[in-house]
N, C-alpha and C positions, 0 to 999 in steps of 0.2 A: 588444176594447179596452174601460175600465173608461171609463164617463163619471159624471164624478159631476152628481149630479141641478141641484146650484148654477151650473153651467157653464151651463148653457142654459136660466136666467134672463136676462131682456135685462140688457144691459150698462148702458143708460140708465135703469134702474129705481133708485130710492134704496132699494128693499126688497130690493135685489142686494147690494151695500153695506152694511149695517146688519146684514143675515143670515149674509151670508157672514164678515164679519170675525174671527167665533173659530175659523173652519176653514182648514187649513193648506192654501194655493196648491197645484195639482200639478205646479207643475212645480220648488218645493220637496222636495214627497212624491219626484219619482222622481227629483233629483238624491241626496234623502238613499237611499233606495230602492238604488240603484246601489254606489252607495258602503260601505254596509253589506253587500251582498251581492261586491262586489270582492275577488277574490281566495279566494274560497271554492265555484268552479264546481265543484272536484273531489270536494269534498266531497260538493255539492248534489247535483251531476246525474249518479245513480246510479239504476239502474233496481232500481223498489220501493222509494226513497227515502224515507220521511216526512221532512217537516217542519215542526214547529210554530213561529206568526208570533204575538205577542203586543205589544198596545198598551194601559198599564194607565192611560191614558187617551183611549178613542179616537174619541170620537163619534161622528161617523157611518160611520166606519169609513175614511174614503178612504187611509188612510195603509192598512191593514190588504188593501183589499184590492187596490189598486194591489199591496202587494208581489207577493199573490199571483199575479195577473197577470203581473209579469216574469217570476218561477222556470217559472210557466208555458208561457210563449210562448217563453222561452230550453229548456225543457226540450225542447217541440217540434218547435223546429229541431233538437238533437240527436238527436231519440228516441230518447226515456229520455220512461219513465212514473216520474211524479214525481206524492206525493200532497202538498199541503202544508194540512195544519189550522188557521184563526183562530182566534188568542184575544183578548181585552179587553174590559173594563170600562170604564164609565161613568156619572159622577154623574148628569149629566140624565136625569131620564125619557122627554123627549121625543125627544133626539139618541140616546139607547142605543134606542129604538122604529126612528127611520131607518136606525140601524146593520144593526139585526136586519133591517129589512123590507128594506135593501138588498142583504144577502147572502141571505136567503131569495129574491130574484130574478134572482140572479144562478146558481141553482141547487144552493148548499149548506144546510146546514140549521143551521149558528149555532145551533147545541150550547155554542160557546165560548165567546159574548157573555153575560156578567153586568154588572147590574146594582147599583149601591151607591159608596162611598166608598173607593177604593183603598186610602188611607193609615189609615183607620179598620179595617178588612176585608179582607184578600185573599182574594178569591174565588176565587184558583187557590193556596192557601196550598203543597202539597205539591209543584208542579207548577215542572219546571224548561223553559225555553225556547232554543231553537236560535237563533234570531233574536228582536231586542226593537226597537220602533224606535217614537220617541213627540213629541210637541208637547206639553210640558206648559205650563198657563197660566204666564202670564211675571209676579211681583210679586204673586200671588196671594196671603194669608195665610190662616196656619193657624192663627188662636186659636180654632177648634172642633174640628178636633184634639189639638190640644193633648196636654192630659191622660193620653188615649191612645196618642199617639205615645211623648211622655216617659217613659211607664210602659216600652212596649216597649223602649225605648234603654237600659234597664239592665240588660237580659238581652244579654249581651258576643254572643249568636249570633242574635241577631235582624236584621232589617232595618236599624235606627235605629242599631244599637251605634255606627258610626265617627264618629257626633255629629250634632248637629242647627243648620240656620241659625237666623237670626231668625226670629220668627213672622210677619213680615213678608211670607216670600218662599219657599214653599213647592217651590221647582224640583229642589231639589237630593235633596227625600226622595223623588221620585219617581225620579231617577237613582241611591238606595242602595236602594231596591224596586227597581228593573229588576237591578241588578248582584248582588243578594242571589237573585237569578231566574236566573242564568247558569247553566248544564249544565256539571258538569264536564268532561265529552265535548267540549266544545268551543262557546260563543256567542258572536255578534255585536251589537251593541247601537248602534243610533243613537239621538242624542236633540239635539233643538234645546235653542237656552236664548239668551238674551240675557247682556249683560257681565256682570252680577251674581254670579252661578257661578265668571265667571274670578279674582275678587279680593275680593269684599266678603269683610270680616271678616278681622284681624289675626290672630298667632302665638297659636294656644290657644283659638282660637275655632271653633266647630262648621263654620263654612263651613273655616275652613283645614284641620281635622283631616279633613275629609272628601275635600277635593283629597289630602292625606296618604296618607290610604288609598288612593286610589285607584294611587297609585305607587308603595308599597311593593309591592300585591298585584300590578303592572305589568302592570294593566290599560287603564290607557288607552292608546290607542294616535294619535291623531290630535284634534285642534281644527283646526276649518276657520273663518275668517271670511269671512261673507256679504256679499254685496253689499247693501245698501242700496236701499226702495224696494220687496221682493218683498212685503209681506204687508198684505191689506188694513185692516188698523187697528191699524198701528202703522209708525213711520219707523224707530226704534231699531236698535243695531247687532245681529246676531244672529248664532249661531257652531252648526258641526254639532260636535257632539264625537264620538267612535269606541271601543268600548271592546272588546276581545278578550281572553280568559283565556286562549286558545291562540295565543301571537304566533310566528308565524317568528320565526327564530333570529337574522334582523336586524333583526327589529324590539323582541328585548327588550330590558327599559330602558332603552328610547326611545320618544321622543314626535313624532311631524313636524307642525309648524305650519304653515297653508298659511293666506298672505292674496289670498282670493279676492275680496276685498271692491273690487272694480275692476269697472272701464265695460265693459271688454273681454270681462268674462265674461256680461253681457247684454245685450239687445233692448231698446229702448222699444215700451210697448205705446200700439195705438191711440188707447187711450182709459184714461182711470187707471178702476180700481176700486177705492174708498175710494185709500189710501195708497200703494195698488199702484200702480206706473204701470212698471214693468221685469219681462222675464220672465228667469229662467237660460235664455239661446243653449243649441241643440246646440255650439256650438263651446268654450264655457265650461262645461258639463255632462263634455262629453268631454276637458277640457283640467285640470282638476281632477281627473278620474280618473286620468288621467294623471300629475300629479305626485304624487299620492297613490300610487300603483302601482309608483313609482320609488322610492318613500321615499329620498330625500336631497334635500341641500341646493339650491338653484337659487336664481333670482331670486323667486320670488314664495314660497318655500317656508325653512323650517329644521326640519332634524332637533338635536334638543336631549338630550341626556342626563335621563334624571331628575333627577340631582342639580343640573343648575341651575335650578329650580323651588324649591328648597329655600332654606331663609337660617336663619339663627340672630338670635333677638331677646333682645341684650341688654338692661342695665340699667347706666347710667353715672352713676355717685355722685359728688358732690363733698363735701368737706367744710364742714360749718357754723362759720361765725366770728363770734364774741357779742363783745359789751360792755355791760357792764353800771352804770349812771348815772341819777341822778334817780329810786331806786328806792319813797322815799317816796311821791311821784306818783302813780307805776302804781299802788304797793297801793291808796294811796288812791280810786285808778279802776275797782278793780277790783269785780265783781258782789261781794256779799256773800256769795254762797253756794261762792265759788271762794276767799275769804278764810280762811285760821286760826291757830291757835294757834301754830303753826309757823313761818309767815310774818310773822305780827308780830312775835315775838321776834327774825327778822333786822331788821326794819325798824325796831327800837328799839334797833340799836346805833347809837352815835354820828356816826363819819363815814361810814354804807353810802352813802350819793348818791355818793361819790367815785367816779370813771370808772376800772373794771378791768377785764382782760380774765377770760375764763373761767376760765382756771388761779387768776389773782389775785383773785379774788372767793373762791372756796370756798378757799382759804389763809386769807381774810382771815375766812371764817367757823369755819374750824380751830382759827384762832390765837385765837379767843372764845369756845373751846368748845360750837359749834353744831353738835349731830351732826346730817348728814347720812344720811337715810336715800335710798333709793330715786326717791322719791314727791318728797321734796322738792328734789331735786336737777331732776325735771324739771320740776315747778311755777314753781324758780327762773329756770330758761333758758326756758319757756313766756312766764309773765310780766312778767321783769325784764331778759331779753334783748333784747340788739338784734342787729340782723346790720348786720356790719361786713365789708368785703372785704380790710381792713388787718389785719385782729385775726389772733390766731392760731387753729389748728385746734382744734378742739373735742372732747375725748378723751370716750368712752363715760362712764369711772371720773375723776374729777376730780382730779390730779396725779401720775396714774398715765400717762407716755407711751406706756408697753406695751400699753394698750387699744386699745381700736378706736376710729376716729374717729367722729363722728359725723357720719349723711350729713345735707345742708341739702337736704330734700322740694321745696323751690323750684329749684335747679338740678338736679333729677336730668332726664338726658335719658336717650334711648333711641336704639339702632343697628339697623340689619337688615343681618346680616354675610352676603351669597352663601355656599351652605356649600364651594365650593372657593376661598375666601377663608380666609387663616391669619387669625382671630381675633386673635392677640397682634400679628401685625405692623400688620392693620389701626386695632387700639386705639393701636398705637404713633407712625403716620404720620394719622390721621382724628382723634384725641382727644386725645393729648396733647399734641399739636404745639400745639394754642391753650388746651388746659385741662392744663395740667403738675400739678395737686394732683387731677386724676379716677381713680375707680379703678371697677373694673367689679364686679357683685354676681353672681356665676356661679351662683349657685343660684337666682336668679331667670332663667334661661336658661329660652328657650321656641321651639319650630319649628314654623316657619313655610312653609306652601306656598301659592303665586301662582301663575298664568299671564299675565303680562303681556305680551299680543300684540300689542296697539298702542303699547307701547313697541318690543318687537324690530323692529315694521316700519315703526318713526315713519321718515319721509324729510324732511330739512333743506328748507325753503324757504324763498330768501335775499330778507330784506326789498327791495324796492325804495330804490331810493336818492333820497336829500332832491330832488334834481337833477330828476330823473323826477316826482314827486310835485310837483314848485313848477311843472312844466312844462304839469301838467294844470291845474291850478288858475288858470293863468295864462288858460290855453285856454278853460276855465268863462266866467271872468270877462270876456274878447273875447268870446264868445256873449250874453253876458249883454247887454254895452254894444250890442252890433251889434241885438238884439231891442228894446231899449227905444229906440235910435235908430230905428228900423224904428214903432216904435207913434208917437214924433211926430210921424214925418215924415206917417204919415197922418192 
C-alpha cells in the first residue's frame, strides 16, 4: 500500500499544514484514481499489458503513483501481469527531487519523471498516454508564459490552438496539454479544477472556445462536483472533470453531471488539517462510482446532451432618436479642434436653433444648399443631437427611409439564446414584447459554451415566514429582559 511520506507527519504540527497544503488529499487521489480508471478493466487487465500513467504536473508524485498501486493490486487479484510505466513533470526542483526519490523507493527507476515548465516544454513532446490524471494549481497565472504559449496557439495543431483563458488562471491550458496527450487507441483523463473552468469567460472568449472544443471532439464525458472541506488550503467549491476519446456508444454526446457536493458522501475528520476537516467515506467513494457507471439521470445526477451546454449570443439594437436645438450653443461649446469650416457654415444659418427632428434638420440643411457629406452628417448627430425617445428613427442616409436605421450604442443589449431554443420566437416573446422598435444584428452572432452546475442543482429554499422570525425575536428579547432582571435583583 502507497503511504505518502506527508501522512505521517503529526497532525498537531503547523509544519503539516503549511507543507502539505499544495498537495492533493488521498483520498481525493483515489476517489479521482477510481473514477478514471471505471469502466476500463477490460481493457487494462490483460496479461502483458502496458500502461502508461502521466501527470504533467505532479509533484511528488502521489497522484502518479497511488494510480499505479490500484492497476496493481486489482491486476493481482485477477492474475494478470500488468506492467504500468509513470510519467510527469514538474516545475519545483525540490517536489520533482521527492517525486523521483519516492518512486526510486518504491522500486522503479523514474526514467519518466522530467523536470521543467510543462506549458513552456513538454518533455514528453511525442509521447501519447493511456491514462492522464492531474491537480493543476487553481488561479495560478501565466504572464511568464505568455509569449510562448501564444506563439504555439497559432499553429491550428498544436496544444493551445482551441484558445487560451486569462492570463490569470492558467488551469485550463493544462487540461488542452493533457487532452492534446490522448492516444488515439484509446485515453482516460482525470483532472481537478475549481468553478473557474466551469464559466469564466463569455461567447468568443478562450475559456468558452475551449469548453467548445471540448464537445464538439466529444470528449468530455463527465463533471463531478465535490464536496466541500476536502483540501488542505482551500474551502472553495472543486469539480472532477472526465474526459474519454473512446466513449461507449451511450455515452456519446453526452455529458453526466453528478452533484456530489453533499454530507452524505463524507466523514468528519478528527481533527481538521489546514482547511481539510472531511474525508471522501468508502460509502460516498463507492456511491459516486456508482452513479457514474450508470450514466443516467437520478437524484443527485443529470445526463445532458451537448447541445444544451451551447447558447447563441446575440446582439439587440434599437434605434437612435435625435432632435436637434439650441445648436449655436453646442458649437459654441465645443473643443476647437472638433470645430470647422463645415459646421459653422450650418451654424450661420438663420433660424438653425429651431427644434427638428433628424429627417427635418438635414431637409432644412438641403433646402440652403448644404452639401452634406459623410463626415458631416455624423459630426452633426455627434454634436448637435440629442436623444429623444419621442423623436422619430434615425435613417443611416438622411431622408432616405430605405436605409438602415441607426443603432443607439446606449440601448444596445445582448441575449444568450439555449441553442435548442428558436432564436426568432424567443426574439419574438423575450424582446419585442417590451422593446417593439428592437431588431437583432446576426452577424454579430457568437457561441457560446457553459457548464452551469450549480444552477442545474440549485434547490428552492423557502424563506421563513415574518410570523416565525417576529416569534424569535420576541424570544430574544424575554431573554434579554429575564437576564438584566436577574443582574438587579443581585
Amino acid at each position: 500500500m502507497y503511504i505518502n511520506r506527508f501522512d505521517i507527519l503529526s497532525a498537531q504540527s503547523s509544519i503539516y499544514v503549511s507543507f502539505c497544503a499544495p498537495y492533493t488529499p488521498r483520498d481525493i487521489v483515489r476517489l479521482m484514481t477510481e473514477i478514471t480508471l471505471l469502466g476500463q478493466e477490460d481493457k487494462i487487465y490483460q496479461d502483458g499489458k502496458i500502461i502508461s500513467v502521466y501527470d504533467p504536473c505532479c509533484g511528488t508524485g502521489g497522484i502518479l503513483t497511488l494510480t499505479k498501486d490500484t492497476i496493481e493490486e486489482t491486476a493481482k487479484e485477477r492474475r494478470v501481469d500488468v506492467t504500468v510505466n509513470l510519467f510527469g513533470q514538474e516545475l519545483n526542483d525540490k517536489t520533482y527531487a521527492l517525486c523521483k526519490s519516492d518512486i526510486i523507493m518504491k522500486g522503479d527507476e523514474a526514467k519518466g519523471i522530467a523536470v521543467g515548465d510543462t506549458l513552456l516544454v513538454d518533455e514528453f513532446r511525442d509521447q501519447k498516454f493511456n491514462f492522464m490524471l492531474a491537480n493543476p494549481p487553481y488561479g495560478v497565472d501565466w504572464k511568464r508564459e505568455y509569449d510562448s504559449v501564444s506563439a504555439e496557439a497559432e499553429d491550428k495543431n498544436s496544444r493551445f490552438a482551441p484558445g487560451l483563458p486569462d492570463k490569470s488562471d492558467g488551469q485550463l491550458l493544462f487540461t488542452l496539454h493533457m487532452l492534446h496527450k490522448m492516444d488515439p487507441k484509446g485515453s482516460r483523463v482525470g483532472i481537478l479544477s475549481n468553478g473557474s473552468p466551469l464559466f469564466n469567460g463569455g461567447a468568443g472568449s478562450g475559456w468558452s472556445n475551449i469548453r467548445k472544443h471540448m464537445l464538439d471532439n466529444d470528449l468530455l464525458d463527465a463533471i463531478i462536483a465535490l464536496p466541500g472541506g476536502l483540501f488542505y488550503g482551500t474551502g472553495i467549491a472543486t469539480y472532477l472533470w472526465i474526459f474519454d476519446n473512446k466513449k461507449p456508444e451511450s455515452h456519446k454526446n453526452k455529458v453526466l453531471l453528478i452533484n456530489a457536493a453533499k454530507d452524505e458522501y463524507v466523514q468528519p475528520m478528527r481533527k481538521n488539517l489546514g482547511m481539510k476537516n472531511v474525508l471522501v467515506s468508502d460509502y460516498g467513494r463507492s456511491e459516486i462510482g456508482r452513479i457514474y457507471h450508470a450514466f443516467e439521470t437520478c437524484d443527485n445526477a443529470k445526463l445532458m446532451d451537448k447541445d444544451d451546454f451551447f447558447y447563441t449570443y446575440i446582439t439587440v439594437e434599437r434605434p437612435l432618436r435625435l432632435i436637434y436645438k439650441d445648436v449655436k450653443t453646442k458649437y459654441a461649446a465645443l473643443d476647437e479642434k472638433k470645430q470647422s469650416e463645415a459646421l459653422a457654415n450650418i451654424i450661420a444659418l438663420d433660424d438653425i436653433d429651431t427644434e427638428r427632428t433628424d429627417a427635418e434638420f438635414f431637409a432644412y440643411l438641403e433646402s440652403k444648399k448644404i452639401k452634406t457629406t459623410a463626415k458631416l452628417i455624423k459630426d452633426c448627430r455627434t454634436f448637435f443631437g440629442e436623444v429623444s425617445e419621442t423623436a422619430p428613427e434615425v435613417h443611416v442616409i438622411p431622408l432616405d427611409d430605405n436605409s438602415d436605421l441607426v443603432a443607439d450604442t446606449n440601448l444596445r443589449d445582448y441575449e444568450s439564446i439555449p441553442f435548442k431554443t428558436d432564436i426568432q420566437e424567443y426574439f419574438q416573446n423575450e424582446v419585442l414584447r417590451f422593446a417593439p422598435d428592437a431588431w437583432m444584428d446576426r452577424e454579430k452572432d457568437k457561441i457560446g459554451c457553459e457548464f452551469p452546475i450549480s444552477k442545474l442543482f440549485y434547490e428552492y429554499q423557502p424563506l421563513r415566514s415574518v410570523e416565525d422570525i417576529l416569534a424569535d425575536i420576541r424570544a430574544l428579547e424575554e431573554d434579554e429582559e429575564q437576564e438584566l432582571s436577574s443582574l438587579l435583583n443581585d
